[in-house]
MDAnalysis code that builds the backbone (N, CA, C; Angstrom):
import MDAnalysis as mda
import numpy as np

u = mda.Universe.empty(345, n_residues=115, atom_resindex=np.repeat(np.arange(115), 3), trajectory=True)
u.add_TopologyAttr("name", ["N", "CA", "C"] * 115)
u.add_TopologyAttr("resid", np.arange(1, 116))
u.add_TopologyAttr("resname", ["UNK", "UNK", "UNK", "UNK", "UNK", "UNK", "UNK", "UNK", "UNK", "UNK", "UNK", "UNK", "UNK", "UNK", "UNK", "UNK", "UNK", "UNK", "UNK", "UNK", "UNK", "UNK", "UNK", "UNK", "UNK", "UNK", "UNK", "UNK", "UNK", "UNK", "UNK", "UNK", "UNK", "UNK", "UNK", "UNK", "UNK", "UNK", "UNK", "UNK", "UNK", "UNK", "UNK", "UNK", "UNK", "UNK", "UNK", "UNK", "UNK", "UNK", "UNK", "UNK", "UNK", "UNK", "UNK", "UNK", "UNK", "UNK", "UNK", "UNK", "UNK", "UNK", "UNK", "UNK", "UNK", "UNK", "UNK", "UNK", "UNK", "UNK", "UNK", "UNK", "UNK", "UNK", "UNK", "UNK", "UNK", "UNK", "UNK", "UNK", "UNK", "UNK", "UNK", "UNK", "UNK", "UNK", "UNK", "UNK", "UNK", "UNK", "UNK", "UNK", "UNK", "UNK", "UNK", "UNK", "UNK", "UNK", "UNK", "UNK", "UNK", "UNK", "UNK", "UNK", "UNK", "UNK", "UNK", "UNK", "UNK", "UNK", "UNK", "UNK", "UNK", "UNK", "UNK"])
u.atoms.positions = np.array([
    [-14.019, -18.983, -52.867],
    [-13.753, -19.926, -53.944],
    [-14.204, -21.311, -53.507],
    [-15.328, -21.882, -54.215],
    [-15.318, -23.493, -53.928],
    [-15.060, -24.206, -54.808],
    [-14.145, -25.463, -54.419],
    [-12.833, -26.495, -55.294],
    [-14.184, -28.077, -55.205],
    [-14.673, -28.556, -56.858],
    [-15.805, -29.584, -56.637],
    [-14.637, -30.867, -57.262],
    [-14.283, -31.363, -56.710],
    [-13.688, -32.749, -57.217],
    [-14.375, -34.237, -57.328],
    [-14.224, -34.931, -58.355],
    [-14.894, -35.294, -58.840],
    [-14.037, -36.506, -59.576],
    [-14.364, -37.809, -59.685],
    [-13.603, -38.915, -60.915],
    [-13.183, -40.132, -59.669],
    [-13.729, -40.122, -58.520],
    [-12.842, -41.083, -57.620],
    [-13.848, -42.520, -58.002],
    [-13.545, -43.473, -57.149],
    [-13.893, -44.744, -57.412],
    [-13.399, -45.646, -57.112],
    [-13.596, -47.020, -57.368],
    [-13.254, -48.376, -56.931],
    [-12.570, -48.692, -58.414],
    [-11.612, -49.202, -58.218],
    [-10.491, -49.969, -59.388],
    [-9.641, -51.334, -59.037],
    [-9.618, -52.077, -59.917],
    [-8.789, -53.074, -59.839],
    [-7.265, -52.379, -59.479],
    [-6.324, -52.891, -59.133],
    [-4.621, -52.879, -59.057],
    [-4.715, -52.747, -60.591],
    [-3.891, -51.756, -61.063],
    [-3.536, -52.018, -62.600],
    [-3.992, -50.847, -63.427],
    [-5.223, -50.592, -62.654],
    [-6.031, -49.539, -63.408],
    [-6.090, -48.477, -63.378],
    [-6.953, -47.651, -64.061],
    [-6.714, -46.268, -64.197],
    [-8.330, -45.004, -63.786],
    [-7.820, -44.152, -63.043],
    [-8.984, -43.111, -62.835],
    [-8.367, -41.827, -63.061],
    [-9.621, -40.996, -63.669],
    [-8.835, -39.268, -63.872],
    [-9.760, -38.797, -62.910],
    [-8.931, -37.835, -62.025],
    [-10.026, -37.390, -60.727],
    [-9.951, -35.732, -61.700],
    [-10.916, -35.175, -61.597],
    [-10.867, -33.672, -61.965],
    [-11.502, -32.898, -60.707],
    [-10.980, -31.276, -60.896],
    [-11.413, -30.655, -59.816],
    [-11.483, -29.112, -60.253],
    [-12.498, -28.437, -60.247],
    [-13.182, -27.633, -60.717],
    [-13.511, -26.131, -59.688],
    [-12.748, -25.193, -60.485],
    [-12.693, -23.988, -59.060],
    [-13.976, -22.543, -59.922],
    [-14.811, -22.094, -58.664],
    [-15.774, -21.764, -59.021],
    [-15.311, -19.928, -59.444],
    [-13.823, -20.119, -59.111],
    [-13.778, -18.638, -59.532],
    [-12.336, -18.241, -60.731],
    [-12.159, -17.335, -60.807],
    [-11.293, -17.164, -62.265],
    [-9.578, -16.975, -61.934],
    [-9.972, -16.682, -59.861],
    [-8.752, -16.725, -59.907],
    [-7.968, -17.916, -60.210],
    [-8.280, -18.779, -60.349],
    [-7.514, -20.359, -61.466],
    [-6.736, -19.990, -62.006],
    [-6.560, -19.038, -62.955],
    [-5.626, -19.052, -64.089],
    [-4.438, -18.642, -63.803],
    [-4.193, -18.251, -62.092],
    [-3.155, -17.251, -61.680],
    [-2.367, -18.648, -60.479],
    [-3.162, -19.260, -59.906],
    [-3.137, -20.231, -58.797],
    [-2.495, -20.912, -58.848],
    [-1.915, -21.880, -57.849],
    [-1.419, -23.095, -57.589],
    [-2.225, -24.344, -57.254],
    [-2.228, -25.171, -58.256],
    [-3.028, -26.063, -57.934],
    [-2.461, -27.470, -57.532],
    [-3.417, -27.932, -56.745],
    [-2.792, -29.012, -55.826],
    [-3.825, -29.973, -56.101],
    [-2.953, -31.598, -55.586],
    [-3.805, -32.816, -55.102],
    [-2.942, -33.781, -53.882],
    [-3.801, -33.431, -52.895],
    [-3.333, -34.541, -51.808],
    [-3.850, -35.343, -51.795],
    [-3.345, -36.627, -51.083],
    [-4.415, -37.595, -50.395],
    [-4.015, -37.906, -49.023],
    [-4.975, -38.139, -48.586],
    [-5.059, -39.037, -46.922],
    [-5.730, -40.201, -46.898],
    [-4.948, -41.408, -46.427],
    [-5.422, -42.724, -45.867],
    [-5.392, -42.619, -44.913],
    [-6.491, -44.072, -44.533],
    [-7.150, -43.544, -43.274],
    [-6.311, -43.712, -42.359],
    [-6.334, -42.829, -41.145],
    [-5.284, -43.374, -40.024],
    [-3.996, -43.021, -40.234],
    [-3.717, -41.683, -41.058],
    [-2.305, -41.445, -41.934],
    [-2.362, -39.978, -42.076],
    [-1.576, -39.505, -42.200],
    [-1.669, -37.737, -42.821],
    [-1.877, -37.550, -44.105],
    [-2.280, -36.336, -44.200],
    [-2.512, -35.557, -45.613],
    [-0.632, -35.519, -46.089],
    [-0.810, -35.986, -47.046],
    [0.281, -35.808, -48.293],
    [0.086, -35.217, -49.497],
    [0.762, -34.471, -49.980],
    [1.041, -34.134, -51.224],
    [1.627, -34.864, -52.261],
    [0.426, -35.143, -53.802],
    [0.338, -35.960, -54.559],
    [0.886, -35.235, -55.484],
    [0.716, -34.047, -56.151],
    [1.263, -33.480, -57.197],
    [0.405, -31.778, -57.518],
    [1.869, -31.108, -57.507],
    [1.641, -29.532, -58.216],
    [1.587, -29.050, -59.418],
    [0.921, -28.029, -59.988],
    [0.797, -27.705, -60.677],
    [0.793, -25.871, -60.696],
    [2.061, -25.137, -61.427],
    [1.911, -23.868, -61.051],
    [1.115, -23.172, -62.245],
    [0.539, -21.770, -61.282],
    [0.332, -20.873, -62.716],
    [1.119, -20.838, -63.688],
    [2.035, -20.859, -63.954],
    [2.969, -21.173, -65.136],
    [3.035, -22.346, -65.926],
    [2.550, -23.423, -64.937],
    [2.724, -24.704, -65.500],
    [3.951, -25.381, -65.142],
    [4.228, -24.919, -63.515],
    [5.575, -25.530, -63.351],
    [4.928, -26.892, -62.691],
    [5.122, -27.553, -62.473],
    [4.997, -29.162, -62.149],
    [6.024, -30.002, -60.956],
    [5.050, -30.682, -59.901],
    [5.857, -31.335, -58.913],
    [5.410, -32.246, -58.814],
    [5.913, -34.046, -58.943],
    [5.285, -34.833, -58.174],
    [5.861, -35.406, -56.630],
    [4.941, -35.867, -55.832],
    [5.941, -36.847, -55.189],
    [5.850, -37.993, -55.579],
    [7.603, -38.552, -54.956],
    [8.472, -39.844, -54.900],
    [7.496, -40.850, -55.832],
    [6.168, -41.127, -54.394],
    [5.679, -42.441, -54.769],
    [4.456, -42.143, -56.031],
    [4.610, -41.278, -56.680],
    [3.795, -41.242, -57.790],
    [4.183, -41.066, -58.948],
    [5.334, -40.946, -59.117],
    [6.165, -39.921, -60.409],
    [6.259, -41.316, -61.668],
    [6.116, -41.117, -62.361],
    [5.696, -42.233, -63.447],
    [4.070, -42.558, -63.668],
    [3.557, -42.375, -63.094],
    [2.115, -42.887, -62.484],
    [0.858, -42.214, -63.044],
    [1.618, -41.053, -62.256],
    [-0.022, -40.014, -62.219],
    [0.391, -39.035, -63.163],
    [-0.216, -38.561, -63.254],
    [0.141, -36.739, -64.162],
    [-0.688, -35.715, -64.314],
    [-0.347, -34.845, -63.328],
    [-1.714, -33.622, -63.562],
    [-1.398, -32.739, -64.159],
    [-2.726, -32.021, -64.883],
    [-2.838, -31.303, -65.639],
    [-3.724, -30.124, -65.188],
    [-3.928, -29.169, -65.948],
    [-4.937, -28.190, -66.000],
    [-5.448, -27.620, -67.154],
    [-6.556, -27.548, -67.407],
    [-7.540, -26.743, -68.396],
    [-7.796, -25.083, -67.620],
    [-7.190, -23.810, -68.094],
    [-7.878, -23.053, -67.293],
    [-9.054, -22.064, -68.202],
    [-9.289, -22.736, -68.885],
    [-10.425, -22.154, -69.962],
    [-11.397, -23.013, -68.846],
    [-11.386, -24.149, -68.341],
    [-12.372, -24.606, -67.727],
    [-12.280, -24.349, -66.231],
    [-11.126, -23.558, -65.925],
    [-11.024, -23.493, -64.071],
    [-10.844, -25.217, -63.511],
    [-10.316, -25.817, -64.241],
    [-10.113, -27.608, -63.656],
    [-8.941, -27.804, -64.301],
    [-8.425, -28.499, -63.059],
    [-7.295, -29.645, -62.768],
    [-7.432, -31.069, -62.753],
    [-6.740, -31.320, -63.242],
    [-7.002, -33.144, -63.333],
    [-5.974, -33.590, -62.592],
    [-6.301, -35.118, -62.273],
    [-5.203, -35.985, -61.744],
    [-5.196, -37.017, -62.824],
    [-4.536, -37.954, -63.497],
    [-4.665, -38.977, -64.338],
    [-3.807, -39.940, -63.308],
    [-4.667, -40.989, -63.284],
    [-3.591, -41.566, -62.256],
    [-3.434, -43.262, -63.082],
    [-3.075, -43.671, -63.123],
    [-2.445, -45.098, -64.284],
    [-1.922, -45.555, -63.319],
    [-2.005, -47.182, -63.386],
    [-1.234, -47.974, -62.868],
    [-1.383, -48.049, -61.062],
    [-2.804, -48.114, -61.082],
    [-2.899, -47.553, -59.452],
    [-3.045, -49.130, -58.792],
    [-2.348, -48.997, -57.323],
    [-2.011, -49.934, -56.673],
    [-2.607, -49.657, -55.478],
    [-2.794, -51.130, -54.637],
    [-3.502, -50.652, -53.275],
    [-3.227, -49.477, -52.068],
    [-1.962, -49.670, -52.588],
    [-1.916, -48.546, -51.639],
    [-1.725, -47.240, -52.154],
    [-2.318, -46.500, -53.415],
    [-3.152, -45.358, -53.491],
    [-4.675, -44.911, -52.951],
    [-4.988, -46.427, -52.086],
    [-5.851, -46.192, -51.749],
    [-6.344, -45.122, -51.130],
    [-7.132, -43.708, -50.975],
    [-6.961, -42.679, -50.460],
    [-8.101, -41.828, -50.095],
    [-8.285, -40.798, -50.100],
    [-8.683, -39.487, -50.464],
    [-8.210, -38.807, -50.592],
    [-8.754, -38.595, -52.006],
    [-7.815, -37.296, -52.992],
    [-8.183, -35.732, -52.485],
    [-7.783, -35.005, -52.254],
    [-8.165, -33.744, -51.970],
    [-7.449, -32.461, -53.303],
    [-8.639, -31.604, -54.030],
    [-7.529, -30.657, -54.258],
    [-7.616, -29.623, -53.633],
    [-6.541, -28.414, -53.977],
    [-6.337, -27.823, -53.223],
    [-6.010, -26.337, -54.368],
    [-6.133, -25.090, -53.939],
    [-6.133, -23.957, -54.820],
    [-4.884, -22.839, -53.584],
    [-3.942, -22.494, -54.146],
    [-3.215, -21.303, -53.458],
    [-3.058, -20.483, -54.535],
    [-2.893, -19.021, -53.846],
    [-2.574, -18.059, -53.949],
    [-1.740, -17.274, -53.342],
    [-1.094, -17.188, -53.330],
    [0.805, -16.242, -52.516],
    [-0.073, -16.905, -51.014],
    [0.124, -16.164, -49.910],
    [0.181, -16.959, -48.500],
    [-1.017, -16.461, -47.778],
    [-1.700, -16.046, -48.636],
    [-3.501, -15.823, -47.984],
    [-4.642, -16.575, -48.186],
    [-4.323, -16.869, -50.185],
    [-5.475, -17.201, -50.368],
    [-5.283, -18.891, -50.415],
    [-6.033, -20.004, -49.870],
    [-5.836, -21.366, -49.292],
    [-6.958, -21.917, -49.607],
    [-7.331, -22.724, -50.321],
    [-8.470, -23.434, -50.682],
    [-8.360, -24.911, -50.812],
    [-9.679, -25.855, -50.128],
    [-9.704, -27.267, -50.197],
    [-10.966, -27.459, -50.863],
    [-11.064, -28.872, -51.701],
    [-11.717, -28.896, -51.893],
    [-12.296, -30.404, -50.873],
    [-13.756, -30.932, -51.275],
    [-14.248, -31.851, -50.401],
    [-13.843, -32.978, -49.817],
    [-12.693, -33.848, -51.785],
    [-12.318, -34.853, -51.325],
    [-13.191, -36.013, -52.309],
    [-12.529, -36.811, -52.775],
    [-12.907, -37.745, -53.331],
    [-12.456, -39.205, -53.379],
    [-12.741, -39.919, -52.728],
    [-12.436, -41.748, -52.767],
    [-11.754, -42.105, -53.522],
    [-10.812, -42.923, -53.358],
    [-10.355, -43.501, -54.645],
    [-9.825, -45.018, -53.693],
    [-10.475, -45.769, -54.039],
    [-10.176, -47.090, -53.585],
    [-9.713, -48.154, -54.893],
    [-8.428, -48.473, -54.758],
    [-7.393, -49.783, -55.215],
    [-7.930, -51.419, -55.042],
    [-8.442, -52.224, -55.795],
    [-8.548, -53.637, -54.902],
    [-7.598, -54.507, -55.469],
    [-6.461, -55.301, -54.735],
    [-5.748, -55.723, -55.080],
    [-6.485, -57.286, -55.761],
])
């Protein structure tokens, strides 16, 4: 399975980017879909879930903020992220599971904040 993410960029404080991320196979519609990020010099965190069902997790520092979604007619997940501040500054990563085998990343996409 390869995960193509895609929507990152440079933004003012205030503003808004939708990162999407696009899985090349069908198991999507069954999956867990993910978005982390890592700043630099920092660990990978978890930004927000999304289950095959459509069950939904954010973390703490995003919950109001961001909101992901999924299309699985299209095999893509979105991030909508509003109201982004410098320190979302990141790389977004998504991510595809399946029960405790199947583990997928995708490349990673920029998303730089300028205050």
């Amino acid at each position: 399975v390869q995960l193509q993410a895609s929507g990152g960029g440079l933004v003012q404080a205030g503003g808004s980017l939708r990162l999407s991320c696009v899985a090349s196979d069908n198991i999507f519609d069954i999956a867990t879909m993910a978005w982390f990020r890592q700043a630099a010099g920092k660990q990978r965190d978890l930004v927000a879930s999304i289950s095959g069902g459509g069950g939904i997790n954010y973390a703490t520092f995003v919950k109001g903020r961001f909101t992901i979604s999924r299309d699985n007619a299209k095999n893509t997940v979105y991030l909508q992220m509003n109201s982004l501040k410098p320190e979302d500054t990141a790389v977004y990563y998504c991510r595809l599971l399946v029960g405790i085998h199947t583990d997928y990343w995708g490349q990673g996409t920029q998303v730089t904040v300028s205050s």
